[in-house]
C-alpha positions in Angstrom: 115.7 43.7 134.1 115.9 45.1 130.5 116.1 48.7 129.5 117.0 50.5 126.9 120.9 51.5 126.7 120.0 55.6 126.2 117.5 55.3 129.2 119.9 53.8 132.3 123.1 55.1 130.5 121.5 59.1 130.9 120.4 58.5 134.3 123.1 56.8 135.7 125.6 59.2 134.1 123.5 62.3 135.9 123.3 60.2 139.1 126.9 58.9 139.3 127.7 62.8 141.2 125.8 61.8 143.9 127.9 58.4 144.9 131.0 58.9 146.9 134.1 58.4 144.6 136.8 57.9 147.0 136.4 53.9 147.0 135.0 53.4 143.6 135.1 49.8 144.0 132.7 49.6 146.9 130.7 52.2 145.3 127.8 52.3 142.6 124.0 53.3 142.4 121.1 51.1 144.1 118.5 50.0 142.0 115.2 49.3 143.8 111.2 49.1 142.5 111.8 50.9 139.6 114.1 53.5 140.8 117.8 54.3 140.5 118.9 55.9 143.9 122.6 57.3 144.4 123.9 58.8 147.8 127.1 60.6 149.2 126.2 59.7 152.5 125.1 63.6 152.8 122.5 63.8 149.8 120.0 61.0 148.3 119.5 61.2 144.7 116.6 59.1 142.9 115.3 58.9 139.4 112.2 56.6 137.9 113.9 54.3 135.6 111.4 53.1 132.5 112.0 49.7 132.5 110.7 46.1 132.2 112.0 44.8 136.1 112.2 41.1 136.9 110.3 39.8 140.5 111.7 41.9 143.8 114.8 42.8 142.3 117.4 44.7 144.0 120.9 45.1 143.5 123.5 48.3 143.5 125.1 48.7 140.0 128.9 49.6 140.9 130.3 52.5 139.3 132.7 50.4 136.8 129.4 49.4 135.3 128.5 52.5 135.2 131.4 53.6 132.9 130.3 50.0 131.3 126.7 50.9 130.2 127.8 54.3 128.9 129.8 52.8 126.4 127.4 50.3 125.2 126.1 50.4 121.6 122.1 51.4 121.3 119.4 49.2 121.7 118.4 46.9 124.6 120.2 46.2 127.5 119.6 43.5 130.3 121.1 43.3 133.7 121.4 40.6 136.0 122.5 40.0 139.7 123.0 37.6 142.2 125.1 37.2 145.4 128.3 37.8 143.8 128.4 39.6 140.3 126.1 42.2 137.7 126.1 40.8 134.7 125.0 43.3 132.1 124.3 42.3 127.9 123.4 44.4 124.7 123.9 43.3 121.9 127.1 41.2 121.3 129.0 43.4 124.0 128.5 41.3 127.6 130.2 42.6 130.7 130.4 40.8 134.6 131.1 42.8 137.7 131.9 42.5 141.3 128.3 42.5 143.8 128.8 45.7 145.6 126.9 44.8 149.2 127.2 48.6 150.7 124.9 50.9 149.8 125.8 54.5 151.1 122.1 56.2 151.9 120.7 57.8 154.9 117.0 56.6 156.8 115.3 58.4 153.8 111.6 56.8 155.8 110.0 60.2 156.4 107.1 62.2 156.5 107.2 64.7 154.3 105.6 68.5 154.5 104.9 70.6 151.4 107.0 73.6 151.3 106.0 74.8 148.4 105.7 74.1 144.0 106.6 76.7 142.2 103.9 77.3 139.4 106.3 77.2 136.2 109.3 75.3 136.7 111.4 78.0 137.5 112.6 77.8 140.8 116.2 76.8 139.9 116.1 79.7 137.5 115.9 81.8 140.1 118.3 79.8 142.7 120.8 80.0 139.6 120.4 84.1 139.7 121.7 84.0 143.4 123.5 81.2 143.6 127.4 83.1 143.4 126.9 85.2 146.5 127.0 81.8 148.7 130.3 80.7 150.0 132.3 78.2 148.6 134.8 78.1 151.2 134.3 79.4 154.2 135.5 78.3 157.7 134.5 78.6 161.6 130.8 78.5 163.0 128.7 80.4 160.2 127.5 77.9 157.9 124.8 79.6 156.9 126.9 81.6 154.4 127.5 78.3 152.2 124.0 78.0 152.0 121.0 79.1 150.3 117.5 80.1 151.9 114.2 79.5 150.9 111.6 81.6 152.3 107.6 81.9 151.7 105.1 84.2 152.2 101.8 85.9 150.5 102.1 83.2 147.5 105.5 84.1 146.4 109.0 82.1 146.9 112.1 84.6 148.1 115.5 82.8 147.5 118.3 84.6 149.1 122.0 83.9 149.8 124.7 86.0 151.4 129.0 85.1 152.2 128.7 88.1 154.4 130.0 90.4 151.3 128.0 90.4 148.9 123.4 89.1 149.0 121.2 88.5 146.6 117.5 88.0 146.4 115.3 86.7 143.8 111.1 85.7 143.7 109.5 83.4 142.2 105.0 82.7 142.3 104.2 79.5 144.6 101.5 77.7 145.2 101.7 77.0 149.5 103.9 78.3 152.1 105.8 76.5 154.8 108.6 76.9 157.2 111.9 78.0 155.9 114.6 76.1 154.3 118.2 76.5 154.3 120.3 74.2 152.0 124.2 73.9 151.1 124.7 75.5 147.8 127.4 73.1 146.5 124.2 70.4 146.4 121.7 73.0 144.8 124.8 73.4 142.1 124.9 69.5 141.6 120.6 69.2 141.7 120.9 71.9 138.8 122.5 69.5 136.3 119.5 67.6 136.5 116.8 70.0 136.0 115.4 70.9 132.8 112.5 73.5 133.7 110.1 71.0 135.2 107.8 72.6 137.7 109.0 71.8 141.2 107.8 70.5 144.2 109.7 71.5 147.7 109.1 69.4 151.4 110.6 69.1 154.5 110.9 66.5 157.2 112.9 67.2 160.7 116.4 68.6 159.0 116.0 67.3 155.6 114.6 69.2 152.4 113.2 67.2 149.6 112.9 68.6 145.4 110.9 66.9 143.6 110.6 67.5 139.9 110.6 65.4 136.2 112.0 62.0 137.0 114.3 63.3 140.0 113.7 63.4 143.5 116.7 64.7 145.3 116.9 64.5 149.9 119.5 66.4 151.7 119.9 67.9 154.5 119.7 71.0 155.7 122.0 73.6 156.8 121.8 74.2 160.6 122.1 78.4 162.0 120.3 81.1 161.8 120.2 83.1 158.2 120.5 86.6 157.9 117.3 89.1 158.2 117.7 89.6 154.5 114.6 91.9 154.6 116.4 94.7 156.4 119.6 94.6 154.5 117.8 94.9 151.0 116.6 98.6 152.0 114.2 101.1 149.8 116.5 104.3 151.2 117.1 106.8 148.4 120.2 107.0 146.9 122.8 109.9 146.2 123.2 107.9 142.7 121.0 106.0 140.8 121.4 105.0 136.8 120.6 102.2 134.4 123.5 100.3 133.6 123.8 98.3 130.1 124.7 94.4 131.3 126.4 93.9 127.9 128.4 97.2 127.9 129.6 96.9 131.4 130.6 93.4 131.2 132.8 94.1 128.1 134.3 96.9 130.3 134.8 95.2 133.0 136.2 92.0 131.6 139.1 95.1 129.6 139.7 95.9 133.5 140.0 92.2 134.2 142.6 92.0 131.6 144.4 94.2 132.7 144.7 93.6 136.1 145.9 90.2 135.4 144.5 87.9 138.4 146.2 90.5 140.5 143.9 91.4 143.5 143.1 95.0 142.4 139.9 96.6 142.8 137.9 98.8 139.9 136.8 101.8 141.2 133.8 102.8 139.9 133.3 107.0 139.7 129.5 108.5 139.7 129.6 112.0 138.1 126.8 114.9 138.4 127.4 115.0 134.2 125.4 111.5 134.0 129.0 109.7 133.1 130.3 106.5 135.0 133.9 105.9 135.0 135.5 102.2 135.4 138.9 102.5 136.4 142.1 100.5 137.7 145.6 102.1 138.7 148.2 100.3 139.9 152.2 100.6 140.0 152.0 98.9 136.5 148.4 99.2 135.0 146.1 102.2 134.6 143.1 102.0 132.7 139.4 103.6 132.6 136.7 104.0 130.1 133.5 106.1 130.6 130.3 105.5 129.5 127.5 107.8 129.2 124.1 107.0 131.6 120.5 107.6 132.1 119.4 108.5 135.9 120.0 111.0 138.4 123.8 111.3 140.4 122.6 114.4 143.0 126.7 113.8 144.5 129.9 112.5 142.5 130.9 108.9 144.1 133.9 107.1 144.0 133.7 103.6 144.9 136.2 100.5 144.8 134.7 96.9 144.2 136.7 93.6 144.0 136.2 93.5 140.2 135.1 89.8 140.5 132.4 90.6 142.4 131.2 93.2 140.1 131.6 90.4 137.2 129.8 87.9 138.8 126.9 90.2 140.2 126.3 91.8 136.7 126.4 88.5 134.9 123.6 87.3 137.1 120.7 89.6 135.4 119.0 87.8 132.3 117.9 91.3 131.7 120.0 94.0 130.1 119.2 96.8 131.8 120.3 96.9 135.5 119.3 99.6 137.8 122.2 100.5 140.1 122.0 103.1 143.3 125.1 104.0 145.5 124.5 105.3 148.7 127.9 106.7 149.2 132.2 105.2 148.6 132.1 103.2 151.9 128.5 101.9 151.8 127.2 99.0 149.6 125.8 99.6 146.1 122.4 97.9 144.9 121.5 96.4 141.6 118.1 95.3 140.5 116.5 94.3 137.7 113.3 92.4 137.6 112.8 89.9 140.2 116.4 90.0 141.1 118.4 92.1 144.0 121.6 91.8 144.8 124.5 94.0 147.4 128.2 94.4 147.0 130.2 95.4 149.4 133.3 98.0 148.8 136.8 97.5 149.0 138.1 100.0 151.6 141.2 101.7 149.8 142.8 105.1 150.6 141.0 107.8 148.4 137.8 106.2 150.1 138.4 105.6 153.8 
C-alpha cells in the first residue's frame, strides 16, 4: 500500500483512542478495503483511507507503528505485511514491526436503520451544549445518567442528558425520525474529536447506534434503561423570578466566587431582589464575598437560592449566546436557563437559611 505520510499519520493519530491501550503490544488499528478500523472492544471506529492499496490486503498496523508513521518526514509512505512483520518506508527512514494477529472488534455485520441526518452538520454542536449534565461517574443500576439521548419527532432532533441534578435539552432540524437512542457520553466525547461540522448521518441496528459523517463512521453500543421523561421536567410554569443574565458578566463573577472558595465545596447563593438586582454570594468561616449586578426582567418575590458553584459554571458556559434567560421558581426548587435552542435545570443545594 502507498499513502501519503500526512493522510495515515492524521487518521491513525485520531483513531489510536479507539484501540485498547492496556497491552500495546498486541494492539494496533485494522486496515481492510480501503479503511482504517480501530476498536476498544466496546466502540468500532472507521475512517476511508485515500490510498493506492495492493491486491486483498489486510493487516492490523500495531500501535508502535503508529507512534512510527507520526514521526515520519512528508512525502510518500509504503507499508508492507506478511505473516510475521509491517514493514513501513518514506523516504530514507524504514521501520519493521511485530504482525499483530488480534484484532479487537465486535460482529459489526448489521442492518442498519436511519435515525436521522441532521441538515447542517450540527448535531455535535448541540450534543456539545448538553454534554456536562451526563455523569461521569456514577454507580449502581441507573446507567442511563452516563448517557446521552437522542429523540425525534415533527422534523426536529431533541438531545437531552440528565445525572439526576442537573438536565439539559437542546434541538437541532432533521431530516427522518426513528426510534430513540441512548449512547454513553464518554464515547460521544471521544467521536467529537473527530468531527469537523460535517452533516451527520444517525442509524441503529438491535443495541448498537451508528454516526456517520466526513471520512468517519463510528458503531457503539447503546446504553440499556429507561431515560428520564425529560418533557415533563422542562416545564412552561411561570416563575416568581425571571431576568436575562449576561454569560460573560456572570461567568467573571462567578469564576471571583470560585477563587475564593478555593476547591472548597461551598455553594454560591444566588439572591433575586424586587429592585431588579441579583446578588452572587459565598460566606464561609473564612471567605465572604458578593457582587451585585443590575438586571432586566420581572422578580414579583425576593429568592435566595444556593447552587454548587460548579454547576452554575458549567451550565452558564454551555450557551454560545450571551444573553441567558433565567426563572426561579422558588430557594428549594430548580432554576431554569434558556437561551436559544438550549434548556438546561440545576438543582439547589439545600443549606440552612433555605430549608
Amino acid at each position: 500500500m502507498k499513502v501519503e505520510k500526512t493522510e495515515i499519520a492524521t487518521k491513525l493519530k485520531k483513531l489510536k483512542g479507539f484501540v485498547k491501550t492496556e497491552k500495546e503490544t498486541v494492539s494496533g488499528i485494522l486496515y481492510k478495503d480501503g479503511m482504517l478500523i480501530a476498536s476498544d472492544g466496546e466502540v468500532i471506529a472507521k475512517a476511508v483511507l485515500e490510498c493506492q492499496p495492493a491486491l486483498d490486503e489486510t493487516f492490523v498496523i500495531p500501535i508502535t507503528a503508529v507512534n512510527f508513521i507520526d514521526k515520519l518526514p512528508q512525502g510518500v509512505a509504503e507499508i508492507t505485511a506478511d505473516k510475521s512483520t509491517v514493514k513501513i518506508k518514506c523516504g530514507k527512514a524504514k521501520g519493521t514491526f511485530a504482525n499483530v494477529s488480534v484484532f479487537g472488534g465486535f460482529d459489526d455485520e448489521s442492518k442498519w436503520t436511519a435515525v436521522f441526518s441532521d441538515e447542517n452538520g450540527e448535531v455535535f454542536e448541540k450534543i456539545k451544549e448538553v454534554i456536562h449534565c451526563s455523569s461521569k461517574d456514577a454507580n449502581g443500576s441507573n446507567v442511563t445518567v452516563k448517557g446521552v439521548y437522542f429523540d425525534t419527532s415533527d422534523g426536529e432532533a431533541s438531545i437531552v442528558a440528565c445525572d439526576g441534578f442537573r438536565a439539559a435539552v437542546s434541538h437541532c432540524k432533521c431530516r427522518s425520525e426513528a426510534k430513540p437512542i441512548l449512547a454513553l457520553a464518554a464515547t460521544l466525547q471521544k467521536i467529537m474529536s473527530l468531527h469537523n461540522g460535517e452533516p451527520t448521518e444517525v442509524f441503529t441496528s438491535g443495541n448498537k447506534a451508528m454516526f456517520r459523517f466526513g471520512d468517519y463512521e463510528i458503531i457503539t453500543k447503546q446504553l440499556s434503561g429507561t431515560f428520564l421523561d425529560y418533557k415533563k421536567i422542562f416545564t412552561t410554569e411561570p416563575g416568581k423570578a425571571v431576568f436575562n443574565i449576561s454569560r460573560s458578566g456572570a461567568l467573571d463573577i462567578l469564576n471571583r466566587a470560585e477563587a475564593c472558595i478555593g476547591g472548597a465545596q461551598i455553594p454560591v447563593m444566588l439572591t433575586a431582589s424586587e429592585d431588579k438586582t441579583v446578588t452572587f454570594g459565598v460566606l464561609s468561616a473564612t471567605t465572604e464575598f458578593n457582587e451585585s449586578i443590575e438586571i432586566d426582567g420581572v422578580i414579583t418575590e425576593a429568592i435566595e437560592i444556593a447552587f454548587n458553584p460548579r454547576y452554575l459554571i458549567d451550565c452558564i458556559k454551555a450557551f454560545p449566546k450571551e444573553q441567558i434567560e433565567m426563572t426561579l421558581y422558588g430557594p428549594t426548587r430548580f432554576a431554569m436557563f434558556s437561551a436559544g435552542e438550549l434548556q438546561q435545570i440545576i438543582l439547589p443545594v439545600r443549606t440552612r437559611r433555605n430549608k
